[in-house]
MIROMAR-234797 format. One record per residue: residue number from 1; residue in one letter; x, y, z of N, C-alpha, C in turn. Coordinates in steps of 0.05 Angstrom, whole numbers, plus 5000, padded with zeros to 4 digits. Example, Ala and Ser with C-alpha at 12.3 -4.5 7.8 and 13.67 -1.06 7.14 Angstrom:
2
1	A	5264	4886	5156	5246	4910	5156	5264	4934	5156
2	S	5257	4955	5142	5273	4979	5143	5258	5001	5157
This chain:
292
1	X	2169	8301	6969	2152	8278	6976	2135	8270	6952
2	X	2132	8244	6950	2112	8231	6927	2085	8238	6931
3	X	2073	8249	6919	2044	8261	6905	2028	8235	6906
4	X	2033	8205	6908	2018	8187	6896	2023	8169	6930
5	X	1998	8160	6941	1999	8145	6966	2003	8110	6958
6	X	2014	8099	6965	2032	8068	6953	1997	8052	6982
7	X	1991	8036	6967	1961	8023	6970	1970	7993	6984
8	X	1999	7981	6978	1995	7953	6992	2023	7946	6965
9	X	2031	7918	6976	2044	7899	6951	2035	7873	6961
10	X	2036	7854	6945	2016	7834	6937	2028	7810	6923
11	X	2038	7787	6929	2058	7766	6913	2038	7768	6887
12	X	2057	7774	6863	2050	7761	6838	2037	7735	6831
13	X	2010	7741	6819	2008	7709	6800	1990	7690	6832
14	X	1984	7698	6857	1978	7683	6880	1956	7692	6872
15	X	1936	7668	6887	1911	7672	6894	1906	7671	6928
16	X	1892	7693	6935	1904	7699	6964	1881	7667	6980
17	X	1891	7666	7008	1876	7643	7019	1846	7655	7036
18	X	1854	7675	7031	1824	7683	7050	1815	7705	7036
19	X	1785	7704	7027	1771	7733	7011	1773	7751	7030
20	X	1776	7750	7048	1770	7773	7072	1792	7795	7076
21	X	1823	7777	7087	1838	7787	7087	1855	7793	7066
22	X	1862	7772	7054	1883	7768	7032	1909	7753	7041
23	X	1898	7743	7065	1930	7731	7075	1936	7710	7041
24	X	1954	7714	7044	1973	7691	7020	1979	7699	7007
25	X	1966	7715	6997	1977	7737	6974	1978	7769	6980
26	X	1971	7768	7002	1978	7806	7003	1993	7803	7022
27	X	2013	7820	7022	2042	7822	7042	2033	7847	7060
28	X	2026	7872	7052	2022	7884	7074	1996	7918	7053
29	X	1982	7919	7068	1963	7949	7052	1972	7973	7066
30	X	1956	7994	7059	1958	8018	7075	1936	8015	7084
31	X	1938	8013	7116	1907	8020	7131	1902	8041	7137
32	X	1919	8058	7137	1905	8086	7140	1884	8094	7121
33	X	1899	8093	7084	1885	8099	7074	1866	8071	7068
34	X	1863	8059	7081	1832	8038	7072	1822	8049	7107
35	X	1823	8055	7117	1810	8073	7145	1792	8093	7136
36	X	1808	8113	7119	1794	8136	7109	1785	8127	7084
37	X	1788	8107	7064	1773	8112	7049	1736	8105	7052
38	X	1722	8114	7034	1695	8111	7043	1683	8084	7017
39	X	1704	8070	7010	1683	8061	6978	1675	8033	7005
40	X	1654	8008	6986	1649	7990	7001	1673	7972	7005
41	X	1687	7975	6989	1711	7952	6983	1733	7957	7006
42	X	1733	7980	7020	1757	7987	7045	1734	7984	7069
43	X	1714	7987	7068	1691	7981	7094	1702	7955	7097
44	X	1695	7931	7077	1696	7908	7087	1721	7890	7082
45	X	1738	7913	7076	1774	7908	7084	1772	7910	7124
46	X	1767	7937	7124	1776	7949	7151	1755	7923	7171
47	X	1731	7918	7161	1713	7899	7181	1727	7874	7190
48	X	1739	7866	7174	1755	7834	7176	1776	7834	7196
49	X	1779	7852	7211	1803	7850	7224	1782	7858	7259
50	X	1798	7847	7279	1794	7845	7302	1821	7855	7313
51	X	1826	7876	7338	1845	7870	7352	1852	7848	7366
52	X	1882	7832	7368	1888	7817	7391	1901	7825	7412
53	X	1923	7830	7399	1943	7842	7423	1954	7860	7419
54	X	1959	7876	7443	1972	7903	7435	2008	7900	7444
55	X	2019	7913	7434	2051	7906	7429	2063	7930	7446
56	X	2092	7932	7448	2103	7951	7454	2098	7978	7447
57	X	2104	7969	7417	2088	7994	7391	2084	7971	7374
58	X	2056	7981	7361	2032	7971	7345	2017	7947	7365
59	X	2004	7938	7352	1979	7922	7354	1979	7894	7334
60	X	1976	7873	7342	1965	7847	7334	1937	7848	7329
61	X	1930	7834	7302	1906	7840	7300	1894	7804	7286
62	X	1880	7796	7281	1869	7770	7274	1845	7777	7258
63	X	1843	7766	7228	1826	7760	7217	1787	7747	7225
64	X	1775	7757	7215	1750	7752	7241	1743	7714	7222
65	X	1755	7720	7198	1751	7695	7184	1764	7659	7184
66	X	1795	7669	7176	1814	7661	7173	1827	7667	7200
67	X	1830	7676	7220	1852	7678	7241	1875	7684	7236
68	X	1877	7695	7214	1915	7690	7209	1912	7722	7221
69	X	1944	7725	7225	1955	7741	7243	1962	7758	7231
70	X	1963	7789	7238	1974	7815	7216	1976	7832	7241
71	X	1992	7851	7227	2009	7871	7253	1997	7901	7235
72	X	1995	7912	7261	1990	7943	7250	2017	7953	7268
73	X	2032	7978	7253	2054	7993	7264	2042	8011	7280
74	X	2069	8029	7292	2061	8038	7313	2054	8066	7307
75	X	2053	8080	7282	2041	8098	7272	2016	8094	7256
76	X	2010	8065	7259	1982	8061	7250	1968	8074	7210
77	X	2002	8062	7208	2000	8060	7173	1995	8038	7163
78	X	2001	8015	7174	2015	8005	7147	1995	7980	7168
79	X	1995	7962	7150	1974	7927	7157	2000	7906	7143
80	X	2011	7889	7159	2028	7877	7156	2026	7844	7160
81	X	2030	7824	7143	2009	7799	7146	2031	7792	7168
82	X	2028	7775	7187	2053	7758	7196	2050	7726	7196
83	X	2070	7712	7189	2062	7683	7185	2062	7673	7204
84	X	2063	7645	7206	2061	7627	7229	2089	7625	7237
85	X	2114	7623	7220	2140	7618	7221	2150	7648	7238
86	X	2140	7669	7238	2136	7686	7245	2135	7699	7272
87	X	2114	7694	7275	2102	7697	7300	2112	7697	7329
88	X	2125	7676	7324	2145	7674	7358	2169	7698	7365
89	X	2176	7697	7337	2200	7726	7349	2184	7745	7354
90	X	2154	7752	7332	2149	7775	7345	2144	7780	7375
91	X	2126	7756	7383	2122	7755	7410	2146	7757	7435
92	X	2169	7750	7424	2189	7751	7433	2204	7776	7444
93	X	2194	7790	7421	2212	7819	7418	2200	7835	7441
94	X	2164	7826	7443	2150	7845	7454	2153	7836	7483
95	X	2172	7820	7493	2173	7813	7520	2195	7841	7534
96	X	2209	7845	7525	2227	7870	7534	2245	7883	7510
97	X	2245	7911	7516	2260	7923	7504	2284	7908	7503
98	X	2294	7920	7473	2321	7915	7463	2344	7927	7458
99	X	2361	7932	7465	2382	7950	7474	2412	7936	7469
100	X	2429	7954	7460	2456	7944	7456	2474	7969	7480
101	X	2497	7948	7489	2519	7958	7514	2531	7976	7495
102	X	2538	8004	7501	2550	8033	7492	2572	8022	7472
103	X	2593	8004	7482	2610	7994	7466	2603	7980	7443
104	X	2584	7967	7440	2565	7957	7413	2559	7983	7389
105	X	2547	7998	7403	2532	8017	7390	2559	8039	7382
106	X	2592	8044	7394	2605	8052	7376	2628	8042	7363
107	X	2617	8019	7368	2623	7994	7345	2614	7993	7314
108	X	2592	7995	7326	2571	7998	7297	2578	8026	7285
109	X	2574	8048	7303	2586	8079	7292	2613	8074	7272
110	X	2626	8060	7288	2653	8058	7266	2656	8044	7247
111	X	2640	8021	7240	2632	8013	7217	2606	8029	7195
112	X	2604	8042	7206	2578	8067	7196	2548	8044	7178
113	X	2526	8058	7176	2511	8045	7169	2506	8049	7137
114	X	2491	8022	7124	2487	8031	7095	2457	8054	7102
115	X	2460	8070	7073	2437	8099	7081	2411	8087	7060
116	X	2388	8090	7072	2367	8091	7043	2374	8096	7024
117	X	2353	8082	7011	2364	8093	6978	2344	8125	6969
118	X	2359	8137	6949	2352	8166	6945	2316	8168	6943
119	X	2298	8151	6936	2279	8151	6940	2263	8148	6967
120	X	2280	8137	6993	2273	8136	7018	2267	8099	7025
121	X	2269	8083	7007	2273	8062	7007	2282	8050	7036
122	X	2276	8046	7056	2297	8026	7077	2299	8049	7099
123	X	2282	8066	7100	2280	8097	7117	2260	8082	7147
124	X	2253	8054	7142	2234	8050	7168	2264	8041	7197
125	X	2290	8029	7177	2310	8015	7192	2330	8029	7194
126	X	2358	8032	7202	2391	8037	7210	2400	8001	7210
127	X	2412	8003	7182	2433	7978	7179	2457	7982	7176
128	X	2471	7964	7201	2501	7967	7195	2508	7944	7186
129	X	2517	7937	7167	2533	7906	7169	2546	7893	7182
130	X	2565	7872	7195	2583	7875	7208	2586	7838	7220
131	X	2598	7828	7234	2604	7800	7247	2594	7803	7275
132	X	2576	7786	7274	2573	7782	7305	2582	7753	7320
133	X	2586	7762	7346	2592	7739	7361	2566	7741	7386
134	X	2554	7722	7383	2530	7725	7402	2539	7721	7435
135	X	2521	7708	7453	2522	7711	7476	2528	7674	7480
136	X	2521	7667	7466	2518	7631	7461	2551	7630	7456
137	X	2556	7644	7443	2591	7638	7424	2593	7635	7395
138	X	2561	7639	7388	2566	7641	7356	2577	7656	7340
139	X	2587	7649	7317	2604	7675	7307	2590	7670	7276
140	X	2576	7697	7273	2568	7702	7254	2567	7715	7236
141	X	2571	7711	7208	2591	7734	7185	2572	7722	7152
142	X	2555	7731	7142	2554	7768	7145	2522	7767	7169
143	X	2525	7786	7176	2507	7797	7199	2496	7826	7186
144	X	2477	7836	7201	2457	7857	7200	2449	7864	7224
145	X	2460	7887	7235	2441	7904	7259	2423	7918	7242
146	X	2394	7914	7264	2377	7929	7248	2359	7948	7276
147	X	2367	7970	7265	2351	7993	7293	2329	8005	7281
148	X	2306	7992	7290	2281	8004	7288	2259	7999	7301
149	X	2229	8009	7304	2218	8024	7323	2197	7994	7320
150	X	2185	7985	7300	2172	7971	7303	2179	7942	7305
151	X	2161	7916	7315	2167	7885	7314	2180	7893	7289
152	X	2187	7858	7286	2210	7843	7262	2181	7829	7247
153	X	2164	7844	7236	2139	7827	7223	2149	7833	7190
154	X	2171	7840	7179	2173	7828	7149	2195	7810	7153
155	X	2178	7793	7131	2198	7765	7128	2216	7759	7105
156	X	2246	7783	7120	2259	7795	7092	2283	7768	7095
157	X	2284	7756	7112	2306	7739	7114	2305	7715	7144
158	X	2325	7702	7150	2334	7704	7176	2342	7720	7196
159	X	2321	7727	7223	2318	7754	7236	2324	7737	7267
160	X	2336	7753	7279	2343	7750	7301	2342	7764	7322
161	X	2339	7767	7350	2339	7795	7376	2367	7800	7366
162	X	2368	7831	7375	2391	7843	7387	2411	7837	7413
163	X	2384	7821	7425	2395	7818	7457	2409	7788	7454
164	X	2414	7779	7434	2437	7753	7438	2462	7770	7432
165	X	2461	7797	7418	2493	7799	7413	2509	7803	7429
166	X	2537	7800	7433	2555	7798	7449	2576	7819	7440
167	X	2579	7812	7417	2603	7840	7402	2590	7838	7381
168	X	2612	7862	7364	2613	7856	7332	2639	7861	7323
169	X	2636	7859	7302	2670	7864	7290	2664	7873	7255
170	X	2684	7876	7244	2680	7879	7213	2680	7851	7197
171	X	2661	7857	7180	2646	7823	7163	2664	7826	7146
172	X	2675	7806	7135	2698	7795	7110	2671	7802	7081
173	X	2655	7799	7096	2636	7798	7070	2618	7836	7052
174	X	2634	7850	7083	2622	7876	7077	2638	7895	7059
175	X	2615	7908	7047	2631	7930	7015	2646	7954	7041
176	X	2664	7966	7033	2664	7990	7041	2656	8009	7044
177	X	2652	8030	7069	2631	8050	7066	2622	8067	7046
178	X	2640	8070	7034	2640	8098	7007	2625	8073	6983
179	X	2629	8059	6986	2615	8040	6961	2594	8038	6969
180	X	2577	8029	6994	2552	8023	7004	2532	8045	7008
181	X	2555	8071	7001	2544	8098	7006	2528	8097	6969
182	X	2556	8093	6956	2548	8108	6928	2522	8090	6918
183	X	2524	8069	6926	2505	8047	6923	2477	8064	6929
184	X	2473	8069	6946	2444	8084	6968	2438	8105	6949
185	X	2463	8123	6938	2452	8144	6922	2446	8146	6895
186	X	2450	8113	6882	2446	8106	6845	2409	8114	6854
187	X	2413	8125	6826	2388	8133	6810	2372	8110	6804
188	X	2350	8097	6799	2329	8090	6779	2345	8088	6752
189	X	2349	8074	6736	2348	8073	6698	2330	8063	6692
190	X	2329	8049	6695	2297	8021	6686	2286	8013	6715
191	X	2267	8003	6706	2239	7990	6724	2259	7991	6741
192	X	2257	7986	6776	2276	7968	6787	2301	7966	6790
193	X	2314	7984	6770	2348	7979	6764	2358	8008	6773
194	X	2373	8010	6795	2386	8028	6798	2419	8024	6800
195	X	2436	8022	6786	2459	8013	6784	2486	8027	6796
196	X	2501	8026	6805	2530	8038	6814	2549	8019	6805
197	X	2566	8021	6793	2597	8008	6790	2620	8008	6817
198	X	2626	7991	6813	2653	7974	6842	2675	7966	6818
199	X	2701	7966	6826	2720	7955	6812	2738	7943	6826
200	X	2746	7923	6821	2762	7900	6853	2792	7913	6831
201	X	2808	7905	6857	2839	7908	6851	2855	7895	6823
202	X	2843	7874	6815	2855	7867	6786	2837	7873	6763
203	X	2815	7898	6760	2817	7916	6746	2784	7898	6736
204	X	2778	7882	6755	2747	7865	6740	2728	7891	6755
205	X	2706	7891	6742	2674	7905	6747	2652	7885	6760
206	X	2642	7899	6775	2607	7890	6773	2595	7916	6783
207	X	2562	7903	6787	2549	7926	6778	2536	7918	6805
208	X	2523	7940	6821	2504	7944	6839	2481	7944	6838
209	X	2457	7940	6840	2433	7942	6844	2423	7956	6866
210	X	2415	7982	6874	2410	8001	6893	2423	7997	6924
211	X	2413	8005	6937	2433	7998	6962	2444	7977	6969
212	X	2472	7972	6970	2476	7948	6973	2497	7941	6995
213	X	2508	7923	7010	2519	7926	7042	2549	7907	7039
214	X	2531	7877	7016	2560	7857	7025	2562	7844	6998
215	X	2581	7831	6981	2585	7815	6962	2593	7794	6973
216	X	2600	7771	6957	2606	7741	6969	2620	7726	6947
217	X	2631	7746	6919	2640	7738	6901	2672	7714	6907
218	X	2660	7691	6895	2691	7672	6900	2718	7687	6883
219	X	2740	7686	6904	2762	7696	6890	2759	7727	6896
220	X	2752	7739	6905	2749	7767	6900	2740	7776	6940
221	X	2753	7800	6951	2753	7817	6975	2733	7828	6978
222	X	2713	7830	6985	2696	7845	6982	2698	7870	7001
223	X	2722	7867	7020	2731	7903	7031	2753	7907	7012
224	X	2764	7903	6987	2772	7921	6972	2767	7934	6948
225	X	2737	7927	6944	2724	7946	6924	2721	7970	6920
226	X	2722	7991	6900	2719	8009	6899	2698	8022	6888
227	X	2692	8050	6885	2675	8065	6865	2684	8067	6844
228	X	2664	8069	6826	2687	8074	6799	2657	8093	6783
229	X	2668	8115	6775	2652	8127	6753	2652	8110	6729
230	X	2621	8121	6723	2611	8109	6693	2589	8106	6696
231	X	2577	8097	6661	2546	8085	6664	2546	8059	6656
232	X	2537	8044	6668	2533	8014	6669	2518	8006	6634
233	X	2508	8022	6627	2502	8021	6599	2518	8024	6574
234	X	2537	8036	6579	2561	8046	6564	2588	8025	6568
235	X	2583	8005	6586	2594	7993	6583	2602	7969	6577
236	X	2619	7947	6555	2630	7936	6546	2656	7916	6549
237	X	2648	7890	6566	2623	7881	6565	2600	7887	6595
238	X	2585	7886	6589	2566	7892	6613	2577	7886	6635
239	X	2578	7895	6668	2587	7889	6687	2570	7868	6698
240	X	2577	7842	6706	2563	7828	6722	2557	7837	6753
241	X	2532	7826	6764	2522	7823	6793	2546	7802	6808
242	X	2552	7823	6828	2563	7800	6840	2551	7778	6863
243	X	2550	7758	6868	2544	7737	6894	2528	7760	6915
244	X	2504	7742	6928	2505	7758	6951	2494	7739	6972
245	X	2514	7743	6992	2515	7718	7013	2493	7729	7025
246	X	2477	7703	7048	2459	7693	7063	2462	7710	7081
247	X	2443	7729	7092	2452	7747	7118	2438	7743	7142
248	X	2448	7748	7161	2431	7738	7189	2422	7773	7202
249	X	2395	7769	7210	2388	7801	7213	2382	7803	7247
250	X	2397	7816	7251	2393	7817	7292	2377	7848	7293
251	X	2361	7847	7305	2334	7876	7310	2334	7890	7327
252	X	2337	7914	7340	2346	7918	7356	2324	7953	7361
253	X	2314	7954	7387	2309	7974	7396	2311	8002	7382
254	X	2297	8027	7375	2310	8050	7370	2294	8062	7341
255	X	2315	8095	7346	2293	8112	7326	2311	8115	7295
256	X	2305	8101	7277	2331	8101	7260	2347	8126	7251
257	X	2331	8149	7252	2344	8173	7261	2356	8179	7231
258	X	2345	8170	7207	2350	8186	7180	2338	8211	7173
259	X	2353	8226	7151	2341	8249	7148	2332	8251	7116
260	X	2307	8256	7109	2306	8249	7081	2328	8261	7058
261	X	2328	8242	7047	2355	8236	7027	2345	8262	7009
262	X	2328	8265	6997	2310	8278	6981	2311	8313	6985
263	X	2324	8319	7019	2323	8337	7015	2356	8341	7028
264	X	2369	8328	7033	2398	8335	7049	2416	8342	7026
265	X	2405	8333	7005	2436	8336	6984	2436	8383	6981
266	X	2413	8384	6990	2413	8422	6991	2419	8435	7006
267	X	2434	8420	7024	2448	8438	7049	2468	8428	7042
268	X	2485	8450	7061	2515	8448	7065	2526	8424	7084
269	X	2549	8417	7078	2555	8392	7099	2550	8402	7127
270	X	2565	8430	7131	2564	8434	7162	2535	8433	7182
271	X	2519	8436	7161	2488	8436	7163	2476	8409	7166
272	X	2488	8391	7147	2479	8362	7157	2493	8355	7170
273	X	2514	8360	7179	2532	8347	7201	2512	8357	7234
274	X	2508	8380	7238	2490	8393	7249	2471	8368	7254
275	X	2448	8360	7246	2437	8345	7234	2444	8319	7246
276	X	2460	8301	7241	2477	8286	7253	2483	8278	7271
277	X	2485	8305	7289	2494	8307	7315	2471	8309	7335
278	X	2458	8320	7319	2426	8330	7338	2420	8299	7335
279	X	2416	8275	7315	2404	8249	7310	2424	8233	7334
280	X	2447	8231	7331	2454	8221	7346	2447	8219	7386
281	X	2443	8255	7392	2439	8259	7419	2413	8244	7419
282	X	2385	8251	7402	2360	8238	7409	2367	8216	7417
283	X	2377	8203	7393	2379	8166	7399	2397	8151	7424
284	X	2410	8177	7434	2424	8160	7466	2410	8170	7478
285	X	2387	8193	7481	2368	8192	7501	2344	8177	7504
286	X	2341	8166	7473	2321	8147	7469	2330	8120	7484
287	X	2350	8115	7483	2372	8087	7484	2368	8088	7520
288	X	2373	8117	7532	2378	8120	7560	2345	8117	7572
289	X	2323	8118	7565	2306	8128	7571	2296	8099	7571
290	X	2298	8089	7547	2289	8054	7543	2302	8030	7571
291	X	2322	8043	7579	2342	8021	7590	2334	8034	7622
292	X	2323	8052	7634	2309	8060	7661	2280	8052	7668
């Protein structure tokens, strides 16, 4: 585990709209640690905020200044701004649990999910990639199931309920598992840059950027990519990034049920398979327990 507690991120170069909060420019702090800390500067962080509403898990909370809207999780870490564009799904979500029919959920099993990255990166969600066909008749490619515990309050994309899906199927747009895997487990080289190599069937490269799920390169499969050993530095000429298509994110109920990356690579498979198995039973009792 990291020795160093992560304090907030904050858009570059903004000047936030409210001295109080920071809506505009701060994306989300740690309230725990501005809870416990004692200087004046976390007193009259923590004062600015009012409860509004309380959620399934977490809490709505409103600025006593500005009014803008921010979410606390349901472990009561993290201070999360939410926008105006925002706001309705959350409210939405918090009308009823969200739940996918058995046949969904080993749907998704068989398309398997992309894993955090080795630093724990993406450890709050369970993403599978995949095509959905909603309940309307839409058919949508590339797609994102996303299983996790709290509202849909980051505004990582186009986000959607779980409860419109109808099926899924495999996305034309998704990498293969063993690639989406090796992807999750590239290292850091530089700031930001964690790289893995893919090599498509007529012998072209590109390069990965840490976990990664779907490409959208013209001319090129993106389920026939492969792994390919090497270092992205060593090579000549450099591998390009490939395309990465527009994804639609559907949210869905549940405990994402990872095991830190950080420490699994020191057991034995049979041990994390173990592991696996035990994650899986929680999460259909969690699934069974939600749906009574």
């Amino acid at each position: 585990m990291s020795a160093f507690t992560t304090l907030g991120t904050s858009r570059l170069g903004v000047e936030p709209n409210c001295e109080a909060c920071g809506a505009g420019a701060t994306v989300w702090f740690n309230w725990a640690f501005a809870h416990e800390g004692g200087s004046s500067e976390y007193a009259d962080r923590r004062a600015a905020f009012t409860q509004w509403k309380l959620l399934r898990r977490g809490a709505l909370y409103r600025c006593n200044l500005c009014d803008e809207v921010w979410h606390l999780d349901g472990a009561d870490q993290m201070m999360t701004h939410v926008g105006a564009a925002r706001l309705p799904l959350v409210l939405e979500w918090d009308r009823q649990p969200i739940t996918l029919a058995t046949s969904i959920e080993t749907r998704l099993d068989q398309i398997g999910p992309t894993p955090p990255d080795v630093y724990g990166n993406g450890r709050e969600r369970r993403v599978t990639p995949c095509k959905i066909t909603t309940t309307a008749g839409e058919e949508i490619d590339p797609a994102m199931v996303c299983v996790q515990l709290d509202a849909p309050v980051q505004d990582y994309g186009k986000t959607r309920l779980g409860s419109e899906i109808a099926s899924v199927s495999d996305s034309a747009f998704a990498l293969p598992l063993d690639v989406r895997l090796a992807s999750s487990r590239a290292h850091e080289m530089r700031m930001g840059f964690s790289p893995s190599l893919i090599e498509m069937p007529d012998g072209k490269r590109f390069v990965l950027n840490g976990m990664t799920s779907f490409m959208a390169e013209p001319g090129y499969d993106a389920t026939a990519a492969r792994v390919v050993e090497g270092n992205y530095f060593g090579e000549s000429p450099p591998p390009s990034f490939p395309n990465a298509p527009h994804i639609t994110y559907f949210v869905v109920d549940g405990e994402p049920g990872w095991i830190d990356q950080r420490l699994t690579g020191f057991w034995p498979a049979w041990f994390r398979g173990l592991f696996k198995t035990l994650g899986a039973a929680i999460r259909r009792r969690l699934r069974t327990e939600a749906r009574s």
